[in-house]
N, CA, C and O atoms as a CHARMM CRD file, in Angstrom:
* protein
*
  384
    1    1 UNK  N    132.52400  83.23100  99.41100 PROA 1      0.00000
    2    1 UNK  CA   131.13200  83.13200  99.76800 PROA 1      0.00000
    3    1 UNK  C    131.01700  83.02400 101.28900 PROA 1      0.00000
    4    1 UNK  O    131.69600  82.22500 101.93500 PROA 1      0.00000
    5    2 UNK  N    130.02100  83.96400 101.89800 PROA 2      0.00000
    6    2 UNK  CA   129.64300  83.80500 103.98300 PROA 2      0.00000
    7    2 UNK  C    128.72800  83.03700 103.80300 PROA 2      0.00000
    8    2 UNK  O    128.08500  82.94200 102.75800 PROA 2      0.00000
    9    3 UNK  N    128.57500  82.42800 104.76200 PROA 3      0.00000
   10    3 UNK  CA   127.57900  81.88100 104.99200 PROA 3      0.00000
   11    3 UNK  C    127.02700  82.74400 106.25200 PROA 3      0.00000
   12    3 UNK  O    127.70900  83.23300 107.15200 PROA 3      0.00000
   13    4 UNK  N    125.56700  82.80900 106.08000 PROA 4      0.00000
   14    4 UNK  CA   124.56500  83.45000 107.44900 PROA 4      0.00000
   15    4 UNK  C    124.64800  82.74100 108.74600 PROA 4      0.00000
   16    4 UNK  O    124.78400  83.23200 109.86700 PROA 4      0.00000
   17    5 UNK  N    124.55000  81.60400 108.42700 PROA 5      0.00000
   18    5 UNK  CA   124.20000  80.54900 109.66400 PROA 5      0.00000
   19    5 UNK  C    125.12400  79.82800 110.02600 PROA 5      0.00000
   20    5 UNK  O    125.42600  79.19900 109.01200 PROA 5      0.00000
   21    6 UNK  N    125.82600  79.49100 110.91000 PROA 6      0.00000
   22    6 UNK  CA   126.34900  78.45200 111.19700 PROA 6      0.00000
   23    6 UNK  C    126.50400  77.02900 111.32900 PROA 6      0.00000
   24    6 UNK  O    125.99500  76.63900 112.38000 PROA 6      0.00000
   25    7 UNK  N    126.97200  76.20200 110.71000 PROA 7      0.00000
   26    7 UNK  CA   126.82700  75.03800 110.86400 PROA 7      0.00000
   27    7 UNK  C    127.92100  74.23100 110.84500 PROA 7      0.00000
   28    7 UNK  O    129.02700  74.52600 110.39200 PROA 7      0.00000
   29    8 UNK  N    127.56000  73.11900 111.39000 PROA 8      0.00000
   30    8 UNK  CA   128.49400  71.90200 112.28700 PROA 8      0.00000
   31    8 UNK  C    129.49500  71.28400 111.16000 PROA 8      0.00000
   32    8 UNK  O    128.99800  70.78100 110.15200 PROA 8      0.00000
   33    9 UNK  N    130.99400  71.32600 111.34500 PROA 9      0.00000
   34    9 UNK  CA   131.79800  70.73100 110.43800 PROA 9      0.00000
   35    9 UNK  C    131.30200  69.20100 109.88000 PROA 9      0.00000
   36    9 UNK  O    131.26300  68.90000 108.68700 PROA 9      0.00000
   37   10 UNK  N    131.02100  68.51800 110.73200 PROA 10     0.00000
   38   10 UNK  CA   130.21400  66.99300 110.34500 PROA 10     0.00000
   39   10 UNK  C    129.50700  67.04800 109.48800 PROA 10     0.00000
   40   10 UNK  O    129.53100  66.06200 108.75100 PROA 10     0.00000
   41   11 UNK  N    128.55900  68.14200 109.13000 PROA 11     0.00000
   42   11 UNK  CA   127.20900  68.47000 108.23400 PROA 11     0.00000
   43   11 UNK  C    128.29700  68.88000 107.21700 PROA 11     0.00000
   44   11 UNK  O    128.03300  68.40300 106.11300 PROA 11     0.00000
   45   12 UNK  N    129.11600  69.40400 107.22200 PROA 12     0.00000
   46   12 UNK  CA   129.66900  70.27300 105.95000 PROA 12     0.00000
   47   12 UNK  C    130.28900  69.44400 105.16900 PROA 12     0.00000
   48   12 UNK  O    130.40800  69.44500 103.94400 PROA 12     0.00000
   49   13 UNK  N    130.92800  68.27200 106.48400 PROA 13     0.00000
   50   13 UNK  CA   132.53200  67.33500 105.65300 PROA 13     0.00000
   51   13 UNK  C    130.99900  66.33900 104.95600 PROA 13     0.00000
   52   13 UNK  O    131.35000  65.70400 103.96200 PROA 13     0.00000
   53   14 UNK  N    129.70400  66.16300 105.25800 PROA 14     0.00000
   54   14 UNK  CA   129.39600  65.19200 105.04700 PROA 14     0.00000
   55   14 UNK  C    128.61100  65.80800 103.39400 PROA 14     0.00000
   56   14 UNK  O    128.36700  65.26800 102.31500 PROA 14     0.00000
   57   15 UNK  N    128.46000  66.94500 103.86300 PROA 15     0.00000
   58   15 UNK  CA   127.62200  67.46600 102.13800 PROA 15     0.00000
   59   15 UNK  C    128.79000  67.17500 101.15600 PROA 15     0.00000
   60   15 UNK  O    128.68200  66.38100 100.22200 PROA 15     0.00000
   61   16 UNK  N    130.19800  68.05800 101.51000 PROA 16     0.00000
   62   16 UNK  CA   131.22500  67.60000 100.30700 PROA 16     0.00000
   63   16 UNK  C    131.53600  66.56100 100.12000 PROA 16     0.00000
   64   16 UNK  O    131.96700  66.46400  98.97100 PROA 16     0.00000
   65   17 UNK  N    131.57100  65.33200 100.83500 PROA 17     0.00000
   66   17 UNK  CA   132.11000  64.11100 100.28000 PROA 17     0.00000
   67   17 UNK  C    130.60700  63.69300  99.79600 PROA 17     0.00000
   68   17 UNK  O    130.77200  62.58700  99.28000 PROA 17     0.00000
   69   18 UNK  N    129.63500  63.92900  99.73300 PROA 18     0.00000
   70   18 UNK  CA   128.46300  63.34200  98.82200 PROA 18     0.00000
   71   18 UNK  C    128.34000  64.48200  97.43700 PROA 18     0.00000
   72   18 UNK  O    127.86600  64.18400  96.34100 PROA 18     0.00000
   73   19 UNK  N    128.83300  65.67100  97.78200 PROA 19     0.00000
   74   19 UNK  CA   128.96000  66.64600  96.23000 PROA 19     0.00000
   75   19 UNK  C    130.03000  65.73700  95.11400 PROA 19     0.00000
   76   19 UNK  O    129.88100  65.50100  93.91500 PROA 19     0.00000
   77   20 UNK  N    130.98200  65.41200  95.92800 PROA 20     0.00000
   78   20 UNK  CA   132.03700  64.84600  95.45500 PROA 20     0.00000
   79   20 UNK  C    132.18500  63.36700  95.24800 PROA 20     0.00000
   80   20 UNK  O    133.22900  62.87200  94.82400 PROA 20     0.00000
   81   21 UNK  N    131.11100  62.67200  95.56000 PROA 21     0.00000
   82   21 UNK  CA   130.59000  61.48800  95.19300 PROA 21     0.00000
   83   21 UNK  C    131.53900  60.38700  96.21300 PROA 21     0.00000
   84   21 UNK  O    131.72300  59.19600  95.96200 PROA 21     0.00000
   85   22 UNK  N    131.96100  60.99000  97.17000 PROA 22     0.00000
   86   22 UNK  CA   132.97200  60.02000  97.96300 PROA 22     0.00000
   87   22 UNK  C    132.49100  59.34600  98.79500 PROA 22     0.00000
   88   22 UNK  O    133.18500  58.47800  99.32600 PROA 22     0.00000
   89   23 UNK  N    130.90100  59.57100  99.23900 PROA 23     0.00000
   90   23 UNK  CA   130.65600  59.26600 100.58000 PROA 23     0.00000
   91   23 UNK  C    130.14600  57.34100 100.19900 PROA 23     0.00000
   92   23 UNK  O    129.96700  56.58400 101.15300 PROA 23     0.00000
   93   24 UNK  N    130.00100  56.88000  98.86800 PROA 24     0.00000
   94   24 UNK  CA   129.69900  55.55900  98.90000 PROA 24     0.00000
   95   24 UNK  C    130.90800  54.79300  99.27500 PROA 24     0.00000
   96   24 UNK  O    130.92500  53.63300  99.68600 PROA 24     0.00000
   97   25 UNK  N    131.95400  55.60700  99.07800 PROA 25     0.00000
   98   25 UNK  CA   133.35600  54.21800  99.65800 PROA 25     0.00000
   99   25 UNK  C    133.14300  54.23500 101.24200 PROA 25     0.00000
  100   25 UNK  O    133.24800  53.25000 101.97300 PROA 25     0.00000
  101   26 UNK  N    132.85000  55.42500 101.60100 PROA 26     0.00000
  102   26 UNK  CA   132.85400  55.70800 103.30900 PROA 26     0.00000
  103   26 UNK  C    132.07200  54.67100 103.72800 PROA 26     0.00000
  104   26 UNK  O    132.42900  53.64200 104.30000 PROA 26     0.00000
  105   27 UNK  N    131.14200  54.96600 103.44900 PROA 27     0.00000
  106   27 UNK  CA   129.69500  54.29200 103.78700 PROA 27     0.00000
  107   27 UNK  C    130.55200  52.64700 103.84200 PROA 27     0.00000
  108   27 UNK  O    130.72100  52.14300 104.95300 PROA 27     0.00000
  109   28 UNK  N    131.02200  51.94700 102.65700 PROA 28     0.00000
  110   28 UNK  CA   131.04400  50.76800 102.27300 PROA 28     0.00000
  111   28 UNK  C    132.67700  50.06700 103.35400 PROA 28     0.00000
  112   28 UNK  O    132.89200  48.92000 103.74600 PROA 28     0.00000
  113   29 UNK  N    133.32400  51.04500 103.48500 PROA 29     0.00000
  114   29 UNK  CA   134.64700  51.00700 104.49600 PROA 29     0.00000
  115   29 UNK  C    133.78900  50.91500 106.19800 PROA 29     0.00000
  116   29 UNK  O    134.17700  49.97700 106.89400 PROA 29     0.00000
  117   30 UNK  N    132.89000  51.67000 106.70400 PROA 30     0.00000
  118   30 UNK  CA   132.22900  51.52200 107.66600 PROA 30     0.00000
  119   30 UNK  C    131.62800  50.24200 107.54400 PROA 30     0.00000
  120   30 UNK  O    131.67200  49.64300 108.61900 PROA 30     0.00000
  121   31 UNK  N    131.11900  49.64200 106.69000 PROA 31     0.00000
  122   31 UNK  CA   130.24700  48.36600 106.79300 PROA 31     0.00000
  123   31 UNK  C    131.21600  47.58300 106.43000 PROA 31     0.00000
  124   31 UNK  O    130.72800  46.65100 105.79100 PROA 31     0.00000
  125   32 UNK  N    132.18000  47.50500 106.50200 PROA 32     0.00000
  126   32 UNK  CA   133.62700  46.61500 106.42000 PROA 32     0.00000
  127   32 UNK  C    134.19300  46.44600 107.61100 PROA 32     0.00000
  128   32 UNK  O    134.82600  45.39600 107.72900 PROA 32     0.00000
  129   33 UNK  N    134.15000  47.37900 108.81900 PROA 33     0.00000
  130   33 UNK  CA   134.47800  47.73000 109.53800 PROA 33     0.00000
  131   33 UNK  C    133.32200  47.52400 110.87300 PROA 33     0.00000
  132   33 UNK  O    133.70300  47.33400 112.02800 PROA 33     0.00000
  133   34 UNK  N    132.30400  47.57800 110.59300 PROA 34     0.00000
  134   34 UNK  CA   131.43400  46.76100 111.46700 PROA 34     0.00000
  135   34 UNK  C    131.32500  45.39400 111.34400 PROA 34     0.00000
  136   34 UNK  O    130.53900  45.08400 112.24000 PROA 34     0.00000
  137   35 UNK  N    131.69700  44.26200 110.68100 PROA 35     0.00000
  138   35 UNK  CA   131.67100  43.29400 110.57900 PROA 35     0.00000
  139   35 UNK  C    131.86200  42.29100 111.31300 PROA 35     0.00000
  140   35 UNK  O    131.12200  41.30900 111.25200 PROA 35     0.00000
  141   36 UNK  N    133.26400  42.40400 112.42700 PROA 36     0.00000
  142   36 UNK  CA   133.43600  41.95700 113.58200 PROA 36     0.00000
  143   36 UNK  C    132.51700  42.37000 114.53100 PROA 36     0.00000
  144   36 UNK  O    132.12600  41.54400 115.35600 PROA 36     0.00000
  145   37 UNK  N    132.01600  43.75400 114.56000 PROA 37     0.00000
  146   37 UNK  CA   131.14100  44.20300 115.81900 PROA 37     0.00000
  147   37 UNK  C    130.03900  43.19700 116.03500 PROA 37     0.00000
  148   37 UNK  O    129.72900  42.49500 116.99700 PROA 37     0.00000
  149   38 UNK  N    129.25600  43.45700 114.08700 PROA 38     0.00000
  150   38 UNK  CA   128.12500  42.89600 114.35100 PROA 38     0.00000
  151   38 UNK  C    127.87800  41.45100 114.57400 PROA 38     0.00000
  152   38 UNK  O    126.93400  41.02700 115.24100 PROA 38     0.00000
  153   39 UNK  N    128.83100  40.66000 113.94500 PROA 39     0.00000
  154   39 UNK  CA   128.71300  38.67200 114.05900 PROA 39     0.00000
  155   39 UNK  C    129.95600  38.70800 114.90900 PROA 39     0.00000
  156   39 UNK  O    130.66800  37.76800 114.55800 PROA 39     0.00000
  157   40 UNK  N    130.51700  39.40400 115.88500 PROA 40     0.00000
  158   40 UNK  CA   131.44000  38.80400 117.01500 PROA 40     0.00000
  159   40 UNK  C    132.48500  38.36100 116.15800 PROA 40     0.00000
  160   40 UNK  O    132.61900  38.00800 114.98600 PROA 40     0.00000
  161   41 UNK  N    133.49900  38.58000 117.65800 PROA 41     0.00000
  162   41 UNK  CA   134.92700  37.98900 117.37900 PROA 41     0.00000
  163   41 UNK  C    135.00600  36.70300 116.67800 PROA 41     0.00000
  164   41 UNK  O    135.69200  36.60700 115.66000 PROA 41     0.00000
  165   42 UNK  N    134.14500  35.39500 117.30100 PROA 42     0.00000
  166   42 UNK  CA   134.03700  34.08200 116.58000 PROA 42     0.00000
  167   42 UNK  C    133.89700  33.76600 115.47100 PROA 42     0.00000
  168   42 UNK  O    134.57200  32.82900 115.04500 PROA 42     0.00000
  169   43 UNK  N    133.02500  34.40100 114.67500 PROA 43     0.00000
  170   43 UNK  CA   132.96000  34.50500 113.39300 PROA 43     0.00000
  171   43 UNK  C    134.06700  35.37600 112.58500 PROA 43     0.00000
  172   43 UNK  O    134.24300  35.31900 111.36800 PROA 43     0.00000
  173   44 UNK  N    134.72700  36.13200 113.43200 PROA 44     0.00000
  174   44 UNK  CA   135.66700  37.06200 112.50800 PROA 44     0.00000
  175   44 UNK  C    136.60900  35.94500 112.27700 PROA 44     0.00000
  176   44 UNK  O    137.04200  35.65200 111.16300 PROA 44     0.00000
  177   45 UNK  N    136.94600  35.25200 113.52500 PROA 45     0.00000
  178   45 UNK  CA   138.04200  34.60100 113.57100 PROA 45     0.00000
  179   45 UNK  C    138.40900  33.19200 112.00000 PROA 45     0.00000
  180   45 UNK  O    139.41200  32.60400 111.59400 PROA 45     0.00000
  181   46 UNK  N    136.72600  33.23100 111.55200 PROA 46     0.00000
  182   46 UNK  CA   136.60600  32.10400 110.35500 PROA 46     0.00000
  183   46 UNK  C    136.63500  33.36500 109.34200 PROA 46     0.00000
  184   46 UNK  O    135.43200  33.37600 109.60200 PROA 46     0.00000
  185   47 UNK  N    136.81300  34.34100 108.52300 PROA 47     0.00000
  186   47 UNK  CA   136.40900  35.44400 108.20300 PROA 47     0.00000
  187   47 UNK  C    138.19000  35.68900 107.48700 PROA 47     0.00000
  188   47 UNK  O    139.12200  36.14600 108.14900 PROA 47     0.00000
  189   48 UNK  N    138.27100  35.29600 106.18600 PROA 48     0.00000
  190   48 UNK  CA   139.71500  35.83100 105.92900 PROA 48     0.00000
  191   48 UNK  C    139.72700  37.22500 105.07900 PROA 48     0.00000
  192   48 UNK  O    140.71800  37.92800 105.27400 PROA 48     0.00000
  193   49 UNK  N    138.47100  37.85300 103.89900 PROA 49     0.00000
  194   49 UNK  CA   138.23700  38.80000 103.15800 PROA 49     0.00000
  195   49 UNK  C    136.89100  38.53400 103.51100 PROA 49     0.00000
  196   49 UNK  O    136.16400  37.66300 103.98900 PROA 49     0.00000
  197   50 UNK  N    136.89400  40.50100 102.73500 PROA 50     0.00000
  198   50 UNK  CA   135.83000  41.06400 102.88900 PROA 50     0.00000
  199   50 UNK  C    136.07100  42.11800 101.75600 PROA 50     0.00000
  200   50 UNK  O    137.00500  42.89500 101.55900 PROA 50     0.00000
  201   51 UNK  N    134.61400  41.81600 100.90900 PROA 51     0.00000
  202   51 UNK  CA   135.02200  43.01000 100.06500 PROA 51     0.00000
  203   51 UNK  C    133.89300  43.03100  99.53600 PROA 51     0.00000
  204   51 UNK  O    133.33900  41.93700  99.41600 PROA 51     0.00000
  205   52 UNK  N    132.93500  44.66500  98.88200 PROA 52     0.00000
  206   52 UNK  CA   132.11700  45.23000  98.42400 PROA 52     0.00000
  207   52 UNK  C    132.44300  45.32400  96.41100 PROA 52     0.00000
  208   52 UNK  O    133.51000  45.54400  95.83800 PROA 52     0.00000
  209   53 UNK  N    131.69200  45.17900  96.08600 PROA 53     0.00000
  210   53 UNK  CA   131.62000  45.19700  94.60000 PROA 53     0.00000
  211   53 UNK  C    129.86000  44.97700  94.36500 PROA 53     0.00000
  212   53 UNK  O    129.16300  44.01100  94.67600 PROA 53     0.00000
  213   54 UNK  N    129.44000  46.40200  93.63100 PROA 54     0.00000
  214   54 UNK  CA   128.20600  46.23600  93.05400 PROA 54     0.00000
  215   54 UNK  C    126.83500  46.13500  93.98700 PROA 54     0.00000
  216   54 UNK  O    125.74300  45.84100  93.50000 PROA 54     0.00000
  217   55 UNK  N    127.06700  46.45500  95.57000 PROA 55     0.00000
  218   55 UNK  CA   126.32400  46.76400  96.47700 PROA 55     0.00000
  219   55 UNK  C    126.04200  44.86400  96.96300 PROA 55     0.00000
  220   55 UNK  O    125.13600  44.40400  97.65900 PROA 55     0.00000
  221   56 UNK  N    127.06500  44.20900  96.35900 PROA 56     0.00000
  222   56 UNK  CA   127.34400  42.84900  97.28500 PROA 56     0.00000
  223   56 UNK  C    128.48600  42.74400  98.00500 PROA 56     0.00000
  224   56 UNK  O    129.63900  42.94700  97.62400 PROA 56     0.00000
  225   57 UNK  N    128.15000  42.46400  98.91000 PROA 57     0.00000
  226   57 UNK  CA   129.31400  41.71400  99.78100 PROA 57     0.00000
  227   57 UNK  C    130.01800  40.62300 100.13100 PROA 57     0.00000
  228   57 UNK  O    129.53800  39.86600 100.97500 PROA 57     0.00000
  229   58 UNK  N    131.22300  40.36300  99.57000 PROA 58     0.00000
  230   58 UNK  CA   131.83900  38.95700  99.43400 PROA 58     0.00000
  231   58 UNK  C    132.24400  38.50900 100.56300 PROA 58     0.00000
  232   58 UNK  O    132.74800  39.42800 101.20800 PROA 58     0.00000
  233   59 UNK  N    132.26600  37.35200 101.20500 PROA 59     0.00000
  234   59 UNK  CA   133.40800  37.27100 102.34400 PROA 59     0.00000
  235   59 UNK  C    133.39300  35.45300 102.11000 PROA 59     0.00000
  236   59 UNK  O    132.54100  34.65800 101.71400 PROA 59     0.00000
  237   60 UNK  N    134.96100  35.32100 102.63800 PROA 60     0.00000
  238   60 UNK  CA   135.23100  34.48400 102.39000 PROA 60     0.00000
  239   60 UNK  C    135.34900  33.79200 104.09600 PROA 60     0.00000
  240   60 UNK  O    135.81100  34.30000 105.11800 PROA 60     0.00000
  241   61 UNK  N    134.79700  32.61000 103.88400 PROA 61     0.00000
  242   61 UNK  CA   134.36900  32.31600 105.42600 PROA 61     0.00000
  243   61 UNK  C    135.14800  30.94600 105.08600 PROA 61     0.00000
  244   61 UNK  O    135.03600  30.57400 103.91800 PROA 61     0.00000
  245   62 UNK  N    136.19500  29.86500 106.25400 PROA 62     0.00000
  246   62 UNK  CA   136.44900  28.92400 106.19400 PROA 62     0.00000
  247   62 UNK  C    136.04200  27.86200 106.75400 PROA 62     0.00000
  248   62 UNK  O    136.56500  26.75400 106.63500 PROA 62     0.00000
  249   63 UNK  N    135.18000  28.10800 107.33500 PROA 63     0.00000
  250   63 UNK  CA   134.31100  26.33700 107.77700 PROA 63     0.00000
  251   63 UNK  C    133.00300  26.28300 106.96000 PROA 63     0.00000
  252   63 UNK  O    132.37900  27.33500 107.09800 PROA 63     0.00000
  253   64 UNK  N    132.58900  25.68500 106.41700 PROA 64     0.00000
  254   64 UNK  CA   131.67300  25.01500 105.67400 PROA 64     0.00000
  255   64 UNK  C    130.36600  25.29800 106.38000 PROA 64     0.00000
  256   64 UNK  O    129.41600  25.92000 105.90400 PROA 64     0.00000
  257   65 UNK  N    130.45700  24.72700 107.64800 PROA 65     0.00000
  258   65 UNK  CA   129.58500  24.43800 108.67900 PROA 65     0.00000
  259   65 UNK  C    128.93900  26.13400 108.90700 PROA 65     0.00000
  260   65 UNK  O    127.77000  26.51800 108.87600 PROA 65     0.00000
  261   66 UNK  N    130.12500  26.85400 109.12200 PROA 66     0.00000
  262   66 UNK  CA   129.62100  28.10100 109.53100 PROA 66     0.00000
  263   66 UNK  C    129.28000  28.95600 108.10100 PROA 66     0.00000
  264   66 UNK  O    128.60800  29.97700 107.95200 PROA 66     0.00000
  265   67 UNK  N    129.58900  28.60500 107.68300 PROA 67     0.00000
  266   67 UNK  CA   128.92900  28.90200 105.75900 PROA 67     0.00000
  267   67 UNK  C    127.56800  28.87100 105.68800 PROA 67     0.00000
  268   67 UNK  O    126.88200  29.78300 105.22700 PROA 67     0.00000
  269   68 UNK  N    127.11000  27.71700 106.19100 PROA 68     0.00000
  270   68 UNK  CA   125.82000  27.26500 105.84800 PROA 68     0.00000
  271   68 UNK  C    124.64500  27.93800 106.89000 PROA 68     0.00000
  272   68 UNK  O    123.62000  28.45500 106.44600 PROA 68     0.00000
  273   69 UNK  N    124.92600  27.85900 108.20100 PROA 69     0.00000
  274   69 UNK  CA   124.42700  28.74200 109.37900 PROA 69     0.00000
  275   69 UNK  C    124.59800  30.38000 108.71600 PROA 69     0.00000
  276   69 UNK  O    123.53200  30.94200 108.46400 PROA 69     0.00000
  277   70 UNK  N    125.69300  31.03500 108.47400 PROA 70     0.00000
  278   70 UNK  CA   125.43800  32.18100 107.30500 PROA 70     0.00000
  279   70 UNK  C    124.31300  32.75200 106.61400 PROA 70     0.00000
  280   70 UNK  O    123.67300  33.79000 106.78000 PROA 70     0.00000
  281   71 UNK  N    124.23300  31.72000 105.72400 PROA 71     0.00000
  282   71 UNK  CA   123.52100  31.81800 104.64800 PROA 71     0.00000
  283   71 UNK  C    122.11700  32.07000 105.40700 PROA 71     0.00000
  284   71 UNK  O    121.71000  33.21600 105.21300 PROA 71     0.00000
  285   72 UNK  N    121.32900  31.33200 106.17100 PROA 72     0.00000
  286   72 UNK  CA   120.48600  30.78200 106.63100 PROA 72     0.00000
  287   72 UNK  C    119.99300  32.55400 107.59700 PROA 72     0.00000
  288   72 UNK  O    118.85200  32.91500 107.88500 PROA 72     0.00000
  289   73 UNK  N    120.91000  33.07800 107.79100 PROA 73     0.00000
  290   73 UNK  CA   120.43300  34.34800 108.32900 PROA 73     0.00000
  291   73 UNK  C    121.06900  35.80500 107.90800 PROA 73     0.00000
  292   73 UNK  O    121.36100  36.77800 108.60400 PROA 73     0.00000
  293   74 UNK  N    121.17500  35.55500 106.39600 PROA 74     0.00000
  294   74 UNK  CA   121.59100  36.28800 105.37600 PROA 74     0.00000
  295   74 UNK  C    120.71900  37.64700 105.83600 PROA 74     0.00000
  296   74 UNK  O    121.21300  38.57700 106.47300 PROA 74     0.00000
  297   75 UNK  N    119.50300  37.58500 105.44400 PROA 75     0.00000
  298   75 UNK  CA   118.83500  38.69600 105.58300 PROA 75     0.00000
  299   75 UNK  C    118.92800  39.78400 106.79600 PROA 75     0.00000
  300   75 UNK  O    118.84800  41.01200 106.82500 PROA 75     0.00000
  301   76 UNK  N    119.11700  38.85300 107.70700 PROA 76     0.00000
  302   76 UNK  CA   119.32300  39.82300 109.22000 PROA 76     0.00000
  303   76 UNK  C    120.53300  40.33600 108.87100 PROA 76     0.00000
  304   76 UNK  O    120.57700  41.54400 108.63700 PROA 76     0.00000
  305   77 UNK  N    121.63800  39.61200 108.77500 PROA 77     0.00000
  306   77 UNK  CA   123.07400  39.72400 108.22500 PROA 77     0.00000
  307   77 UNK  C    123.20200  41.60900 108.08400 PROA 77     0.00000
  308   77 UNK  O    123.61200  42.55500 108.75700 PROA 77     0.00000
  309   78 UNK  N    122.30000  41.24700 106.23200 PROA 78     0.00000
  310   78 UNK  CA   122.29600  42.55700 105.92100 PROA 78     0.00000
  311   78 UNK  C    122.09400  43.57000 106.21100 PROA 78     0.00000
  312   78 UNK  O    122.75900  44.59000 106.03000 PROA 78     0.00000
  313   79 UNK  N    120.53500  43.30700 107.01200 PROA 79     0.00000
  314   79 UNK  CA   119.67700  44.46700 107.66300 PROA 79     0.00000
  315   79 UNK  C    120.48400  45.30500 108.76500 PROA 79     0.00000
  316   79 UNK  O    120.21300  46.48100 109.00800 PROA 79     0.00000
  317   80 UNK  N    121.43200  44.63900 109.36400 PROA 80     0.00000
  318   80 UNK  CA   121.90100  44.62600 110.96100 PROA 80     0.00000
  319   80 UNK  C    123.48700  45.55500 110.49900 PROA 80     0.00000
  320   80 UNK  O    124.08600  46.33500 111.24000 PROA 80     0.00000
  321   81 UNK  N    123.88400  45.15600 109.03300 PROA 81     0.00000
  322   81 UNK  CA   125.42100  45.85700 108.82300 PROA 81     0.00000
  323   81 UNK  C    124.74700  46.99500 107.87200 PROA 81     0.00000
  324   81 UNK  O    125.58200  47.84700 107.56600 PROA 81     0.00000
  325   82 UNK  N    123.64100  47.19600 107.40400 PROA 82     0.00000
  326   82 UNK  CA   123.31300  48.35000 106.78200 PROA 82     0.00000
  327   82 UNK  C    122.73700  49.42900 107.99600 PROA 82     0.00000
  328   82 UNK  O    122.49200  50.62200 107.82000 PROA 82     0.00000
  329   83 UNK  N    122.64100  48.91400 108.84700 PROA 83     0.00000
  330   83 UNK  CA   121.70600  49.56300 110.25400 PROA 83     0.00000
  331   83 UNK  C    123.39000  50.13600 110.41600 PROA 83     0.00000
  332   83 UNK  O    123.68100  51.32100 110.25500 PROA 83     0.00000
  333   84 UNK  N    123.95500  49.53700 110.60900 PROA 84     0.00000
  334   84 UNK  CA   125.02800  50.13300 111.56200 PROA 84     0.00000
  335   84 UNK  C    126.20900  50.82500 110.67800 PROA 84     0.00000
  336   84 UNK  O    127.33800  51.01400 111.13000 PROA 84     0.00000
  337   85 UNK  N    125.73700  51.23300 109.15100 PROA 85     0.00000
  338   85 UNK  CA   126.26200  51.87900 108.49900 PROA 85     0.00000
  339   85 UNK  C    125.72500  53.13900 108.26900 PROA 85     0.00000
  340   85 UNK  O    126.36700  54.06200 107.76700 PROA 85     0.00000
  341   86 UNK  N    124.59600  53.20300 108.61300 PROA 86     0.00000
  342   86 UNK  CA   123.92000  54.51700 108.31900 PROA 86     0.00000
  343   86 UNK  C    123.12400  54.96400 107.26000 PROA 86     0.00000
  344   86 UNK  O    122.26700  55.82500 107.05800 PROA 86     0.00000
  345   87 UNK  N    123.75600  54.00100 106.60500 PROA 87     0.00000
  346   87 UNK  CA   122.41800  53.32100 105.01000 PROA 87     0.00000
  347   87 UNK  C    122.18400  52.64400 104.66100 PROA 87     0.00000
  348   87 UNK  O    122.49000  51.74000 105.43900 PROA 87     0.00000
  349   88 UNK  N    121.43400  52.00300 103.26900 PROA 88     0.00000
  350   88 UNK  CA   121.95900  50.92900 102.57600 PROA 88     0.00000
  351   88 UNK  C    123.12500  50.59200 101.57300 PROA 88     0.00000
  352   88 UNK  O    123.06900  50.92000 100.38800 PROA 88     0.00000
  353   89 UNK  N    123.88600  50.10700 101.97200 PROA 89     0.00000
  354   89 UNK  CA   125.31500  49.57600 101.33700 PROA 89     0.00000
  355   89 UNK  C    124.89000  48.50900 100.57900 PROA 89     0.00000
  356   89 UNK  O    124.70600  48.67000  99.37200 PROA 89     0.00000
  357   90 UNK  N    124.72000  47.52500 101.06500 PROA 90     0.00000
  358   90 UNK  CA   124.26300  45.95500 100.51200 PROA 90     0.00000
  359   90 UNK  C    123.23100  45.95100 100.46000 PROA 90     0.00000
  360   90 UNK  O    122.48800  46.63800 101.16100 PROA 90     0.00000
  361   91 UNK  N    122.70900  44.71400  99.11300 PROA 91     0.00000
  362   91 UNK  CA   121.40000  44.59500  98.97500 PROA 91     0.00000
  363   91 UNK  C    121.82000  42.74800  99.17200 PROA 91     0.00000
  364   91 UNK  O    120.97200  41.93100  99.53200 PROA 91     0.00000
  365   92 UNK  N    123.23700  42.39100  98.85700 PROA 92     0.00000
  366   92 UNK  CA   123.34400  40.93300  99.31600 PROA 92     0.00000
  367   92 UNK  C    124.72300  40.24900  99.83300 PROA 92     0.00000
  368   92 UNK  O    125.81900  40.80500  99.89500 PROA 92     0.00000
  369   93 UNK  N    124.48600  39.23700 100.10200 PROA 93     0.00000
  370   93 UNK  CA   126.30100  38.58500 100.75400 PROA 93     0.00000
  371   93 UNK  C    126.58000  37.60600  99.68300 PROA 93     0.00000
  372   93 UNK  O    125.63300  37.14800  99.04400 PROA 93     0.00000
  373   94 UNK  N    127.40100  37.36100  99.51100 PROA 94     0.00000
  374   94 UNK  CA   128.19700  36.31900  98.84000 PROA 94     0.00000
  375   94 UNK  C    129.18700  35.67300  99.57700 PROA 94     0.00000
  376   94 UNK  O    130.35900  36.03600  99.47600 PROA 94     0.00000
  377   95 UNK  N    128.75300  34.49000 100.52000 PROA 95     0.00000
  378   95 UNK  CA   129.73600  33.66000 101.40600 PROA 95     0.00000
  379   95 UNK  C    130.59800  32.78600 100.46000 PROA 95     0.00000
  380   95 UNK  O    129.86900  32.14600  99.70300 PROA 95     0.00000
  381   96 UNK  N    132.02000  32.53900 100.24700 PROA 96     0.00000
  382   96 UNK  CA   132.81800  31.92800  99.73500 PROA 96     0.00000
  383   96 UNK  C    133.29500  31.05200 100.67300 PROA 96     0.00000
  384   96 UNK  O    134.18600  30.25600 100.37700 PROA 96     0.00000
């Protein structure tokens, strides 16, 4: 099959991995991967897992203190790692 028009490998790799249903791990590996960007090194540093299941996001955080400050700005949380994923991934966090 030609194609008439030309178009940008990015557009192409990005139609087949959504024909092919791949592009939700991408998506969910990028918002795994912004995590340090978006709450800083300091928080990574309390930050032992991270993991997606069911459009939640688990992470297991070890101070209590910073658990609770977490929670408390959950919503931005989300808004701010779905912004910088390119969609919506998460609809919530699950701090452990």
């Amino acid at each position: 099959m030609r194609r008439k028009k030309t178009e940008q490998l990015g557009t192409l790799i990005q139609e087949f991995l959504k024909q092919q249903k791949l592009d939700g791990p991408l998506y969910e590996q990028r918002l795994i991967n912004a995590w340090p960007e978006v709450l800083g090194p300091n928080i990574q540093a309390y930050t032992s897992a991270l993991y997606i299941k069911n459009r939640v996001l688990y992470v297991t955080i070890s101070s209590s203190v910073l658990r609770h400050d977490l929670l408390l700005s959950k919503q931005q949380i989300i808004e701010s790692l779905n912004r910088h994923a390119g969609t919506v991934v998460i609809s919530d966090i699950v701090f452990r």
